[in-house]
C-alpha positions in Angstrom: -15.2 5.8 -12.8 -16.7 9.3 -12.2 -18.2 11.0 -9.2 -20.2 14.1 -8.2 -20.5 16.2 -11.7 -18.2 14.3 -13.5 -15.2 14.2 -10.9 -13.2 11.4 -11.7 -12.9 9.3 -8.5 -9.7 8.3 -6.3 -9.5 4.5 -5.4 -7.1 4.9 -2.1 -5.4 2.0 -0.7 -3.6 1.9 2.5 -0.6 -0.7 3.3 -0.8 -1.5 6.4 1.6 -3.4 9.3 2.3 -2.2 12.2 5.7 -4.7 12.3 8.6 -2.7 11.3 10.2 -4.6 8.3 7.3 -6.3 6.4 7.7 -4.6 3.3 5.3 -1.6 3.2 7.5 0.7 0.9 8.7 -1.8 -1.3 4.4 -2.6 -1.9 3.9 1.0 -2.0 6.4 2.4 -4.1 6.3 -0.9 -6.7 2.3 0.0 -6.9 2.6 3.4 -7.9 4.8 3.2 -10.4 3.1 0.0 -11.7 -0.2 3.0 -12.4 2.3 5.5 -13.7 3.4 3.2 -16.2 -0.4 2.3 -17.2 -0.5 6.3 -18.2 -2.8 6.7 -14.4 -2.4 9.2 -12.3 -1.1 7.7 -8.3 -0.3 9.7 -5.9 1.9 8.1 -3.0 1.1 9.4 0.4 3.8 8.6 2.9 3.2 8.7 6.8 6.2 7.2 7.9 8.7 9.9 9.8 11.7 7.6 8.4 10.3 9.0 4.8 11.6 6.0 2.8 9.0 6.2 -0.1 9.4 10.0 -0.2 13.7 9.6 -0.7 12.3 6.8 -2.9 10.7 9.2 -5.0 13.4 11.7 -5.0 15.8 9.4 -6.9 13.3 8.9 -9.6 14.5 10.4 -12.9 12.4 13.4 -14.8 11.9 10.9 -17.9 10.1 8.4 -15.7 6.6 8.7 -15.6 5.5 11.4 -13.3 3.9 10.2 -9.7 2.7 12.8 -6.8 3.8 12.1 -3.6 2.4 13.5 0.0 5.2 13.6 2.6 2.3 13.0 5.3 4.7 12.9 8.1 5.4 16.3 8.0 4.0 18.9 9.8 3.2 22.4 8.1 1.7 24.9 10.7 0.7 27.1 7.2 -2.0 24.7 6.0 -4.8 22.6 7.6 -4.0 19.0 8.0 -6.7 17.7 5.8 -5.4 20.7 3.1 -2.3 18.5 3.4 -3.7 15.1 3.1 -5.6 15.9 -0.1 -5.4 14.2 -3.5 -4.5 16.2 -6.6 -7.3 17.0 -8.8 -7.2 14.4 -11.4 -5.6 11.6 -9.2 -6.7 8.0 -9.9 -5.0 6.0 -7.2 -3.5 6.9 -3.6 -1.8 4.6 -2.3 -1.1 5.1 1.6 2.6 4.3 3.4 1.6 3.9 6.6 4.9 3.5 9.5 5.7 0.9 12.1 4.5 0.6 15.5 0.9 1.9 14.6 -0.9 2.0 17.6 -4.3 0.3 17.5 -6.2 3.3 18.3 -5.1 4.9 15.4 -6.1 2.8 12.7 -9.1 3.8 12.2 -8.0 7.0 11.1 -5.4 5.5 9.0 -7.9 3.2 7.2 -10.9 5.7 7.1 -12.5 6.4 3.8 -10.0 3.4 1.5 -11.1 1.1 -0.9 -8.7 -1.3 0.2 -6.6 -2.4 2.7 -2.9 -4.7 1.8 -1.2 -6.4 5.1 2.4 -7.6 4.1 3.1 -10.4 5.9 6.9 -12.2 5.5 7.2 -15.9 6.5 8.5 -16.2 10.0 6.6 -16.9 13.7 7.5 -13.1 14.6 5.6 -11.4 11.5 2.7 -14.3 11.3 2.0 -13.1 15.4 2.1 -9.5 14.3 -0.3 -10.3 11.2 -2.8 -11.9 13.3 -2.8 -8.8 15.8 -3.0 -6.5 12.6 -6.0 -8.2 10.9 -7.3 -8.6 14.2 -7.4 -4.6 15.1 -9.0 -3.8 12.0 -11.8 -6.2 12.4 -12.2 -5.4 15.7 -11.1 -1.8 16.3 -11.1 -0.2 12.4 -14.8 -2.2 12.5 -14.0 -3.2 9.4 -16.1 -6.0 8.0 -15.3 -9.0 6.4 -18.1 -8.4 4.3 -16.6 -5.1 2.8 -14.0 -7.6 1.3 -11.2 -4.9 1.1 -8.9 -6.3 3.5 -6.0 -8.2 1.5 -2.9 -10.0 2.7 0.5 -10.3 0.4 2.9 -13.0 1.1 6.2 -11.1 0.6 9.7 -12.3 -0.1 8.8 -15.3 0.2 10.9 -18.7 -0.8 8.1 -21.9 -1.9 10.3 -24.2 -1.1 11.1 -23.0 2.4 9.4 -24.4 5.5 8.5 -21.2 6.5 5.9 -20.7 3.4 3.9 -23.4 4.4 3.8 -22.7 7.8 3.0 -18.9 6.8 0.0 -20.3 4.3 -2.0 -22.5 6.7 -1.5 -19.6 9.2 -3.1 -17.4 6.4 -5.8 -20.1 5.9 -7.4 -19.3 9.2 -7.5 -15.9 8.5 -10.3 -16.0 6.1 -9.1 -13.5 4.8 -7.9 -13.6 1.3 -4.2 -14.1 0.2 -4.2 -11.4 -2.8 -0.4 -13.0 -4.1 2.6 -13.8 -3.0 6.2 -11.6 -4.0 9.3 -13.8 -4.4 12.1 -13.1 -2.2 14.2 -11.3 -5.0 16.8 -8.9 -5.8 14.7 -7.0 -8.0 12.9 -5.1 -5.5 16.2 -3.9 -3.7 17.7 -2.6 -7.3 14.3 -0.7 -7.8 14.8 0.7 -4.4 18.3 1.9 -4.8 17.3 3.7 -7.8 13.6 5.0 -7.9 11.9 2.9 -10.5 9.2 0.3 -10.2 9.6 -3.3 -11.2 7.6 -2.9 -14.3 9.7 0.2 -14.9 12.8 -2.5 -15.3 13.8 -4.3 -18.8 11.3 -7.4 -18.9 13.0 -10.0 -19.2 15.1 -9.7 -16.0 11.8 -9.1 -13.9 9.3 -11.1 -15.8 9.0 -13.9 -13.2 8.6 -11.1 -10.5 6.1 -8.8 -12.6 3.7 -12.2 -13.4 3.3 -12.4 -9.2 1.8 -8.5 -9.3 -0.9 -9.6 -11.6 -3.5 -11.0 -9.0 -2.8 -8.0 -6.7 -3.7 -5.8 -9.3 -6.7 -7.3 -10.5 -8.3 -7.8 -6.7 -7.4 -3.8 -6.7 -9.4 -3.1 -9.8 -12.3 -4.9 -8.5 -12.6 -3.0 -5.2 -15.5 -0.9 -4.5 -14.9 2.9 -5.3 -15.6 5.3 -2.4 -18.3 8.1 -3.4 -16.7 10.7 -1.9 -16.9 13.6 -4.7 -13.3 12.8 -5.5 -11.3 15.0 -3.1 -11.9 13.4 0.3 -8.9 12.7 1.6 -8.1 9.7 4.0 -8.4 10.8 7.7 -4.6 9.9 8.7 -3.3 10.5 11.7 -2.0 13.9 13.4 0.5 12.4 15.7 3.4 11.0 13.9 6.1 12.6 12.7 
């Protein structure tokens, strides 16, 4: 999809939790490298000061498909902030690392200007409290509307036959808010993040049960609505991390 004269335009998408430990860069990172392996060009924009997706993309090797990355935690007194914050020309999909302990009144800046919104949630009472307050600042103090439909949650490492998923999924069911998929609890995704690949990056047939979850995620991503922005606008972030 195309914007002002022709500028192709850059879907962003911000993972967002304010609870430490939810699985933010293991979403981020596995998503980017999922669009460099579909010959897109992601950029992966990373706002927490613990920089885990930017080491992340440090250990990926040169004959891996190429992904940009923003260290957005950073500060650089030589260039304005939004200078900073700004998609390469040619980017398809950013895809936004946001850090822990978010307070609300900054996510509105975090979420301004995305074409969709991913809340990893993990199965236990601690995480399920801090989803509800998450969800619940974005609808009520990000003014985002249900009826914008961008707002996804993913169920991550998560074990079916566990207690905890079906206490998680009828906690999700009064959301209203839709469940985009659900990411085993696997080894997979700490052997990508040891070595800077993506899980479709691995041989097939040891990730295949993993990769098939990613599939719904992906598709609810195609389908969300493309800001017009001209193709270079980047998301507002915040100034005072880092």
């Amino acid at each position: 999809m195309q914007g002002k004269k022709g500028v192709p335009m850059t879907r962003r998408v911000v993972v967002l939790n304010p609870k430490g430990g939810s699985g933010k860069t293991t979403l981020a990172t596995n998503l980017v490298a999922y669009y460099a392996t579909q010959g897109l060009s992601p950029t992966l924009m990373d706002y927490d000061p613990q920089g885990s997706s930017t080491r992340w993309l440090k250990k990926r090797g040169p004959e891996l498909p190429t992904i940009h990355g923003i260290a957005a935690f950073e500060r650089n007194l030589r260039v304005t902030r939004s200078f900073l914050l700004r998609a390469p020309v040619g980017c398809d999909w950013l895809v936004a690392d946001t850090p822990a302990a978010v307070p609300s009144h900054d996510i509105p800046q975090l979420v301004a200007n995305s074409d969709a919104i991913l809340v990893p949630v993990l199965p236990s009472d601690i995480d399920i409290h801090a989803c509800s307050k998450c969800i619940s600042d974005l609808l009520l103090v990000a003014k985002v509307r249900r009826s914008e439909d961008k707002i996804g949650v993913v169920a991550n490492r998560v074990r079916r036959n566990y207690r905890s998923f079906g206490t998680l999924m009828r906690f999700l069911d009064t959301l209203h808010i839709p469940v985009v998929t659900t990411l085993r609890d696997s080894q997979n995704y700490l052997r990508v993040a040891e070595t800077g690949v993506g899980l479709h990056e691995m041989k097939q047939q040891l990730v295949r049960e993993d990769t098939a979850t990613w599939e719904p995620l992906v598709q609810w991503l195609d389908a969300r609505r493309v800001t017009d922005t001209g193709g270079d606008q980047p998301l507002a972030g915040i100034a005072t991390h880092g």
